[in-house]
N, C-alpha and C positions, 0 to 999 in steps of 0.2 A: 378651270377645274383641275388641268395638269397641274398648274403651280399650289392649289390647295393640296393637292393628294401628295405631292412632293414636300410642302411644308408639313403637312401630318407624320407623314413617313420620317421624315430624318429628325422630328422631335420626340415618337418614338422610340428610331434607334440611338439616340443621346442616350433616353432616361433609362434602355434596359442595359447597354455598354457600361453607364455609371452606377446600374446598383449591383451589375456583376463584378464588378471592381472591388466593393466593400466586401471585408469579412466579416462573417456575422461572430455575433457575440456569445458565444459558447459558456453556458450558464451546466455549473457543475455544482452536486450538491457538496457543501462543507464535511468533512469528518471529523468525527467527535475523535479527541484524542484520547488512549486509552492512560488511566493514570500506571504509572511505573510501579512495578513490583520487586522487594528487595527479597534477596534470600540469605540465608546465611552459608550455607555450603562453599565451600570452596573451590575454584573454579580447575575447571584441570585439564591440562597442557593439547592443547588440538595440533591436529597436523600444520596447519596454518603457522603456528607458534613455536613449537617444539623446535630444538636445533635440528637440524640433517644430519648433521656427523662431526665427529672430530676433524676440525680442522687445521692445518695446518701454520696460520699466523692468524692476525685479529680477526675480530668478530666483530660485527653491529651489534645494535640494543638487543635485535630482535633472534638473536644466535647463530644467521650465516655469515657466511663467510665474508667476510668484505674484498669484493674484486679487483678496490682498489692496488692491493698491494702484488706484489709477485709470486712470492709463497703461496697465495691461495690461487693466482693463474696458472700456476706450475701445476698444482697438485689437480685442479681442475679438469684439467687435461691428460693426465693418466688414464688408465683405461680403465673400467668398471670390472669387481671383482669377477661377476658374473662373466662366461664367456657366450653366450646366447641374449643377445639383447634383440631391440627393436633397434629401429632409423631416430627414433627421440632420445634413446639413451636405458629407457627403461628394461629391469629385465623379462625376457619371454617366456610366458607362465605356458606354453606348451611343453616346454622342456622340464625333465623333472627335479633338476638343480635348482629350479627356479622355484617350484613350488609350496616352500618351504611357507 
């Protein structure tokens, strides 16, 4: 009877160790895609896109600065006109120079 109840047991725990092994199959429904809408309006300039500033030597497609060169490492590293900034560079809109 031991070795019955021993043969039961560890056949068992095979088959629940090997279906806890499998990951089940995660059925999600499809989405309809929406068809694409054209406009005619003209698109205009986001913060993303827009240059930052005059820079001081080339420029990428996208209008900063290119780091590559020294001219723009130079100029990078002056200081911001503002005298009241934050630790990231930005200036501090507590102060009233800032709040322009």
């Amino acid at each position: 009877m031991k070795k019955m109840f021993m043969a039961f047991f560890l056949l068992i725990s095979v088959s629940l160790y090997s279906h806890a092994q499998t990951t089940p199959v995660q059925t999600t429904p499809t989405k309809a895609k929406k068809p694409a809408t054209t406009t005619t309006a003209p698109k205009t300039a986001t913060a993303a896109t827009a240059p930052k500033t005059a820079t001081a030597g080339p420029t990428k497609k996208d209008g900063t600065a290119d780091m590559r060169y020294k001219s723009n490492k130079d100029a990078a590293k002056t200081a911001p006109a503002t005298t009241h900034t934050k630790k990231d560079g930005t200036p501090d809109k507590r102060y009233k120079e800032n709040k322009k």
